[in-house]
N, C-alpha and C positions, 0 to 999 in steps of 0.2 A: 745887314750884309757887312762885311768884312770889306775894310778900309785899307792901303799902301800907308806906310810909314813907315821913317826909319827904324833902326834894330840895331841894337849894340848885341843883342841876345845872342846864342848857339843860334847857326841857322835850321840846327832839328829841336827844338822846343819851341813852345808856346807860350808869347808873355802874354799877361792877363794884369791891365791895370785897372784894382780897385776902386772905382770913383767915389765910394763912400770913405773909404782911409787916405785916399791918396797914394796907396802903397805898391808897388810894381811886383810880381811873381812868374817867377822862370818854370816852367815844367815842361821835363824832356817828354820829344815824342819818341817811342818805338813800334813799332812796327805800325805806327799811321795811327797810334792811339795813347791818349795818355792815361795817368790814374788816378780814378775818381777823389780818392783819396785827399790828393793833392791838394782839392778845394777848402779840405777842410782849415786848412793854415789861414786860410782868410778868414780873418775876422774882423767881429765891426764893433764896434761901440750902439747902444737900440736906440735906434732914433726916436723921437719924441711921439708918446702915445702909440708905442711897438708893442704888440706882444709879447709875453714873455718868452710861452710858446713856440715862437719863432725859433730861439736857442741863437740867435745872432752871434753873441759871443762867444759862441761853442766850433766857429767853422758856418761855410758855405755850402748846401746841399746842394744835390745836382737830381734835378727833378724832370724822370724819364716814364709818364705812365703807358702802360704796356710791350716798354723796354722796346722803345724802336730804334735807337743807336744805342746800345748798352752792351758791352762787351764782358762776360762773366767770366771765360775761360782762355786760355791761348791751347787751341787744338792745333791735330794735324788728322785729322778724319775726313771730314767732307768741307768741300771748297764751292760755293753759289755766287754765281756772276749775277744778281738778277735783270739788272740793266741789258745784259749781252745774252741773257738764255743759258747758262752755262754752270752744269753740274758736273762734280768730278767725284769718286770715290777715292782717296788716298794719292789724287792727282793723275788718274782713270777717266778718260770722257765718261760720261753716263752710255752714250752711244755704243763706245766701245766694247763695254761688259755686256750689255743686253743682246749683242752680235753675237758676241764670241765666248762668255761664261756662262756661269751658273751661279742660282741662289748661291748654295754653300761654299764654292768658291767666291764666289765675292762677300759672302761672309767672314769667311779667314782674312781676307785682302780689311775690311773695316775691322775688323778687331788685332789684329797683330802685327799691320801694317805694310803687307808685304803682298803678293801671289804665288801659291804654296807651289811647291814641286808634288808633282805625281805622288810620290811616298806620300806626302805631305797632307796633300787632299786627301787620298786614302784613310789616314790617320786621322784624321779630322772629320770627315765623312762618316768615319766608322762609327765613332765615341757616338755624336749626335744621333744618331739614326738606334744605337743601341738605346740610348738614354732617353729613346720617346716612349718605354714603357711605363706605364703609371703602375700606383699598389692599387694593391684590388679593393683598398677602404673606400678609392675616389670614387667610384662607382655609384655607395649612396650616399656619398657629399652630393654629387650633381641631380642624383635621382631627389633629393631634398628640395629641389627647386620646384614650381609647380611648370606644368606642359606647355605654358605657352608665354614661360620667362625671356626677357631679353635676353640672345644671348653675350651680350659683351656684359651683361649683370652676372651671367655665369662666369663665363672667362674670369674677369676682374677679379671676383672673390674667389675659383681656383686659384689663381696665381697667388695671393695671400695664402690661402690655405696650404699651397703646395710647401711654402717654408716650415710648416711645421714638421717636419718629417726631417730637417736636417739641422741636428741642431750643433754641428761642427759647420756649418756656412754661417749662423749668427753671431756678428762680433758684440753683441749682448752678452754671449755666454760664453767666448770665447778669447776676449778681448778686442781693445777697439784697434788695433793695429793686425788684426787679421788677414786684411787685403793689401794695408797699405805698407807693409814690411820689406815685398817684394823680394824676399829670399826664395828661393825653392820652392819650401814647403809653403810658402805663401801663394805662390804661384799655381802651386797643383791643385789647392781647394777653390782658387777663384776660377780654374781651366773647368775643372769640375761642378761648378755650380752653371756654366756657359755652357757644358753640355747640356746637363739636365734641363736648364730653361728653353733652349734653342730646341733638341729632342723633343720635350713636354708639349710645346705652346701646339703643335699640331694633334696632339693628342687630347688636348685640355678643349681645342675650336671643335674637334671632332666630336667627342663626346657633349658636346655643348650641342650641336646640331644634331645630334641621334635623340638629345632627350626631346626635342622639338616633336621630331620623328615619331616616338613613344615605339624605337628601337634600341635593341640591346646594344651594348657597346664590341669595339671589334677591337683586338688586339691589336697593334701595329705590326706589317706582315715583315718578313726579310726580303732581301731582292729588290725593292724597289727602291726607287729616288725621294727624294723631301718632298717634293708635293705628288709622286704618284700615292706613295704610303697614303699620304694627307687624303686624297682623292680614294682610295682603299677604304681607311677606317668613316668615310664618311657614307661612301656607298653599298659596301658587299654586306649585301643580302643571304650569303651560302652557296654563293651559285661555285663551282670547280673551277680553279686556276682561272680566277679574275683577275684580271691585270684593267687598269682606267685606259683610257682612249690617248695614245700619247701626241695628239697636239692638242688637245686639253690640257695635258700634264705641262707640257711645255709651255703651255701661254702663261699658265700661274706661275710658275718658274720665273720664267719673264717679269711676272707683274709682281711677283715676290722680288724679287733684284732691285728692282725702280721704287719701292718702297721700303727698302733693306733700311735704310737711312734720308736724312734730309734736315742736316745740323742741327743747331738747335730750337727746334720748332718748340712749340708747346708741351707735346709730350716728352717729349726727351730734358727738355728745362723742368718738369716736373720729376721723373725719375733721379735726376741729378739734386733737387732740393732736395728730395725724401734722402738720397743716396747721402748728401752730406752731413748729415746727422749721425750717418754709419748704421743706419737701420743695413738690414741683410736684404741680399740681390731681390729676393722674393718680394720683401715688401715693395721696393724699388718700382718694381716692374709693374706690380700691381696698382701704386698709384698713376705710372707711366696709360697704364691701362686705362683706369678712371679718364684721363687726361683727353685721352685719344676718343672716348666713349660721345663726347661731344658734337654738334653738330655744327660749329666752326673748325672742326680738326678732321677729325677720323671720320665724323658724319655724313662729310661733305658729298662722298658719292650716291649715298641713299638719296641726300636731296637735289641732285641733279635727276635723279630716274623721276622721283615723286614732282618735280617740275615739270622735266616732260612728260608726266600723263597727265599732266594738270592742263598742259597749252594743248595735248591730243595730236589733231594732224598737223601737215607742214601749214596747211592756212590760215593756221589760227597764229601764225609767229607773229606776224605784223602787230597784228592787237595786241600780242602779249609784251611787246620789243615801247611799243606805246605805253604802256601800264608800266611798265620795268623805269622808263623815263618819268612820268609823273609818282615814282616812287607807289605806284598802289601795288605792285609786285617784286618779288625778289628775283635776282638774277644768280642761279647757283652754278656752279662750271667754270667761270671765269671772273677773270683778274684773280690775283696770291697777294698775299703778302711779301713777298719776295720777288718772283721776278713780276719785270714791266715789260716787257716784250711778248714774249714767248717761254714754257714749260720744257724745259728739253725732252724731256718724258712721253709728252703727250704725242709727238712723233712715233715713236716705239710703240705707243698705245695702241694708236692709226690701225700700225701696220699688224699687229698682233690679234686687233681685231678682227680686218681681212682674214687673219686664216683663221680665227675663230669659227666668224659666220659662213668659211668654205663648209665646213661640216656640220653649225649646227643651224642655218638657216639667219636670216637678217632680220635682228631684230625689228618688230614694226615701230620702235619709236628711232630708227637708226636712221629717215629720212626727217624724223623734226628738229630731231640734233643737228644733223647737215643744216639743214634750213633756217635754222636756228644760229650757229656756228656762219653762216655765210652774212646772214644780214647782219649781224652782230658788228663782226669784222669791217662790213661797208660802209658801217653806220658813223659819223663822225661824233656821235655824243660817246660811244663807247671807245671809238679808236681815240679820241683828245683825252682818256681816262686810262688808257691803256687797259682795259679789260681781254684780255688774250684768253683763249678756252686752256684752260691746264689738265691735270694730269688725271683729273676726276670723271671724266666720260667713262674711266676704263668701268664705271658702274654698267653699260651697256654692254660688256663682254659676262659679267658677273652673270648680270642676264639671262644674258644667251647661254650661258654654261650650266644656268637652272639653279642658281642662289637665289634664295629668297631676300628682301631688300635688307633686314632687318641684319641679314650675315654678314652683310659688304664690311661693315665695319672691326667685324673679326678678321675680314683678310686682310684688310690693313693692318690689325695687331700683330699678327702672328709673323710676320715677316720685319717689322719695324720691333721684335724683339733685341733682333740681331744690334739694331741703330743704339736701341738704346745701351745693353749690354759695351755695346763697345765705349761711348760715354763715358760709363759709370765706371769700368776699367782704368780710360785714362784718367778718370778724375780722382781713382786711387791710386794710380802709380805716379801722379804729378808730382815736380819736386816740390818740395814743400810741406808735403803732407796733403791732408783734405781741411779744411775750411768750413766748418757750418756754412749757410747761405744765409744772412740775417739783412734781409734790405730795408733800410731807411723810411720811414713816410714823413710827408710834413701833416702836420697836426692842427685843425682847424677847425675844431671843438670849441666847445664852454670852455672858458678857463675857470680858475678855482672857484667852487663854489660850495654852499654850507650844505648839510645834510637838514629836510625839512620833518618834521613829524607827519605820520599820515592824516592824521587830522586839520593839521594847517595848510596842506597844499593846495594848489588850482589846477581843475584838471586842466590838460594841455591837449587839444580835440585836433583833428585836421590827419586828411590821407600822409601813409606813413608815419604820422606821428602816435598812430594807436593801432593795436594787433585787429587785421583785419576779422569781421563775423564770419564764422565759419555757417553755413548752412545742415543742417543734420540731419539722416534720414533714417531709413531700416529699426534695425534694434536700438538704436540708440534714440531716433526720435519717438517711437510709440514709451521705451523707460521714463523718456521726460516728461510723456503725459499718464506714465502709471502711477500710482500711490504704494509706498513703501517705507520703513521702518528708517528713519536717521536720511530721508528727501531731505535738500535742503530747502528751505523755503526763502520764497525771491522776495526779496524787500520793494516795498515799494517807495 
């Protein structure tokens, strides 16, 4: 803990005295943070029986694993209070857009930083909804998948594949100052590649869930909004002037907005790595994707459903709320990363679910969540933990709107498009330019050592320390007990 003592220093910097040189260092703070960099100026002389390894004299590393005060970039996109519950888009409550916008409008609002005028949305509205037509090749890219692929394993590798097809958006072939020139014409090809992905990724989910279906693909229709289309190419069968049920339409809406964004989480720090190498938007999103594919990120809501069918009715909470305490169960739904209170999201969630289940009935696991969600909250090993239910219930809406568990995680992509694009935007029009992302490890290996001949070494036996036995079956175990021409034979 941090100690009073005088200061000759700025009173906005941070001194940092050496105890190993002796040596005192000023580093300014701005905006409540310093940089990392700085540390590097200290150095030491290695103390007696040091590592080399260490690099002592090279500067002072600042060793942060899985970057829980690390500050990468200086935005102005999304603002998280987590202590206080508090999400803003571009200085936008969370509360406020989910009342009174929409997906695509608050799309425009994350990416260009503003809320469009009429014309404006129009214009923007337009582009994207035109730009959700795919070429007709995709059809057997996705039909290549077999019938019962994950689909976020289809997604991911569309979105990869979708860049080939533009080969004016990669600054591979185009040069690496492509995006980040910010003239005009630099402008128009990266406005244009935010169509096509923002348009695409409902058409890329869609067709991902018809090959499930072992249904033909459906064009994207005109006339409708981003997620009725969405809800269009997912469901019409042929039937005459389909239109989706619009508070369906509207809840995804909704639950598209609330995950439009949510700084830099995981996926979006992963889109932004790929992105600062200057790979092109495609791959970007693609690894963004991969990222999100997980079941610490994007997962999350599949395994809150697959919990509650696991605890079943409301009476089995208590035992489960028990087991969750002696760690023989997982608890999924609640406590973030982020905030320590409350999800501001999860609010919206509530109430979006209400009118969900006005029309499509309550879900039966929508009383052990309740009951689950109540003891949780009363319980004092979870409230001294701050475990709060966050924004992942909305899995029970998924639900009820008849997604199968395995898609929850596509509707998180497809809308968390937007998040990331927006990103990657600013991290090419940052001054400065873009920056590889190259972070530091410390190293805590062998040090130098000789190369052995295979003959003179000792095996080194022990779990992990040797590639684990694979077990073999089918075709390959009956070959190993066939006889054949160049078998090898096992030494004994």
């Amino acid at each position: 803990m941090g100690r009073p003592t005088d200061s000759n220093g700025s009173s906005n910097s941070l001194t940092v005295h050496d105890n190993r040189t002796g040596k005192v260092y000023d580093i300014p703070i701005v905006d409540n943070s310093i940089p990392a960099t700085a540390f590097r100026d200290m150095k030491a002389p290695f103390a007696s029986g040091e590592r080399e390894e260490n690099e002592t004299d090279k500067g002072l590393r600042v060793a942060d694993k899985g970057f829980l005060n690390t500050a990468v970039m200086r935005s102005e996109i999304t603002y998280i209070d987590g202590e206080a519950g508090v999400l803003r888009y571009r200085g936008y409550p969370i509360e406020q857009l989910a009342l009174h916008s929409s997906h695509l409008e608050t799309s425009y609002l994350l990416l260009y930083g503003s809320l469009p005028t009429r014309s404006q949305l129009k214009i923007f509205e337009t582009e994207v909804l035109h730009h959700g037509v795919m070429h007709a090749d995709a059809e057997q890219f996705c039909r290549s998948f077999r019938y019962d692929a994950h689909p976020m394993a289809i997604l991911t590798s569309a979105f990869a594949y979708l860049g080939s097809y533009y080969a004016e958006a990669n600054p591979s072939l185009q040069g690496q100052t492509l995006y980040s020139r910010g003239d005009a014409a630099s402008l128009a090809i990266m406005d244009k590649q935010i169509y096509r992905l923002i348009g695409k990724a409902t058409t890329l989910a869609a067709m991902a869930y018809r090959v499930r279906q072992g249904r033909d693909f459906v064009t994207p229709p005109t006339g409708l909004s981003y997620t009725g289309s969405f809800l269009y190419q997912m469901d019409h069968l042929g039937e005459e002037n389909y239109t989706p049920n619009p508070v369906l339409e509207k809840a995804l809406d909704v639950l598209f907005l609330l995950h439009a964004d949510h700084e830099l989480n995981a996926s979006s720090t992963t889109v932004l790595q790929t992105g600062s190498s200057l790979a092109d938007p495609y791959s970007a999103v693609a690894a963004g994707c991969a990222s999100l594919y997980g079941p610490l990120h994007g997962g999350a809501n599949e395994a809150v459903i697959r919990m509650l069918i696991s605890i079943g009715k409301p009476e089995n909470v208590p035992a489960f709320i028990e087991a969750v305490k002696k760690r023989e169960k997982v608890l999924s739904g609640f406590g973030h990363r982020v905030y320590k209170t409350s999800d501001p999201r999860s609010f919206i969630v509530r109430k979006t679910a209400d009118e969900v289940f006005r029309i499509t009935g309550k879900d039966e696991l929508l009383e052990t969540a309740m009951a689950l969600h109540e003891a949780a909250m009363k319980d004092e090993y979870f409230v001294k933990r701050k475990l709060a239910p966050n924004v992942d219930f909305c899995g029970l809406i998924y639900r009820a709107m008849g997604f199968p568990l395995d898609f929850f995680p596509v509707l998180f992509a497809v809308p968390r498009v937007v998040g990331w694009l927006a990103h990657w935007r600013q991290m090419m029009l940052q001054e400065g330019g873009v920056k590889i992302w190259r972070p530091r490890q410390i190293y805590v290996g062998t040090s130098k050592r000789e190369y052995v001949p295979i003959n003179e070494r000792v095996a080194v036996e022990g779990e992990r320390k040797t590639p684990s036995a694979i077990a073999h079956s089918g075709i390959t175990k009956r070959t190993m007990l066939a006889n054949f021409k160049g078998k090898p034979v096992a030494k004994l």
